[in-house]
C-alpha positions in Angstrom: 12.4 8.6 10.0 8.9 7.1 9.3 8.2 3.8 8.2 5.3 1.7 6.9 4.5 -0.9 9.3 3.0 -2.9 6.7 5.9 -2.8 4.5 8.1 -3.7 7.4 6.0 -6.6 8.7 5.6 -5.1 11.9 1.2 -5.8 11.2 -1.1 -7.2 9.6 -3.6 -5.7 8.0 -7.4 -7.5 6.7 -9.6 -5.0 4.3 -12.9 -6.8 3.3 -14.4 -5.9 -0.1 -17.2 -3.4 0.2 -18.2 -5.0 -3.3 -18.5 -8.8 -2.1 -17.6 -8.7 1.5 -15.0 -11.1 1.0 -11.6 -10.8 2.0 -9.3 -8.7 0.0 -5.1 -9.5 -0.6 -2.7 -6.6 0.1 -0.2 -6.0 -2.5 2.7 -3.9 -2.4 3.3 0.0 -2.1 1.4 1.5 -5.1 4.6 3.7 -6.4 5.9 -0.2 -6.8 3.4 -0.2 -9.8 4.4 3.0 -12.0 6.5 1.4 -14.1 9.3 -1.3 -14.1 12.0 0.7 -12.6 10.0 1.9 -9.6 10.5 -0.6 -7.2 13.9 -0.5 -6.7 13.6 3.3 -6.1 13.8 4.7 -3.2 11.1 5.5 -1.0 11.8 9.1 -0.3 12.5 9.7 -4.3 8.6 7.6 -4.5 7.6 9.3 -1.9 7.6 12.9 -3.5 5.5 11.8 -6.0 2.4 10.0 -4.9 0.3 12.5 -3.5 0.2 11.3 -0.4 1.3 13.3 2.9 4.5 12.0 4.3 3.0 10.0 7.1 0.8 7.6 4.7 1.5 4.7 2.7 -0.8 3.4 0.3 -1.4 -0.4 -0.8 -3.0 -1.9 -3.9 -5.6 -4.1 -2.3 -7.5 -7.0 -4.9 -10.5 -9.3 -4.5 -10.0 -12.3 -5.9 -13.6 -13.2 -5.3 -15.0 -10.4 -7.4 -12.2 -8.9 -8.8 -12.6 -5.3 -7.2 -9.2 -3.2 -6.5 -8.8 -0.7 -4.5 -5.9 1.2 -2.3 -5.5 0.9 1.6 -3.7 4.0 2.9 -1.5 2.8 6.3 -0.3 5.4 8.7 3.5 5.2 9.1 4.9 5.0 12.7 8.7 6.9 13.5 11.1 4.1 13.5 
């Protein structure tokens, strides 16, 4: 089984904006944000729908210095 070492707190992970340069916050999983019933879904139901292959996690990423979002995509590791 794969899993997202970000998810898991297994690392830590520092994107910079490319709009500001200034460091962006990591959010959660972005299937968390379909609607307010995804979250407590499970990943391999989420999983089948966010385009992503099965090894890759994506994260909603914000600047709070400029406001810019964007999504990290974090290669999952075999647990």
């Amino acid at each position: 089984m794969n899993i997202c070492p970000l998810c898991n707190g297994l690392m830590e992970y520092t994107k910079y904006c490319p709009r500001c340069g200034e460091k962006m916050e990591i959010y959660d999983r972005v299937e968390n944000y379909y609607d307010d019933y995804s979250p407590y879904l499970s990943y391999e139901l989420t999983d089948l729908n966010d385009g992503d292959p099965s090894n890759i996690c994506s994260h909603v990423c914000y600047c709070k210095n400029c406001g810019n979002q964007g999504i990290v995509s974090i290669k999952n590791i075999r647990e």
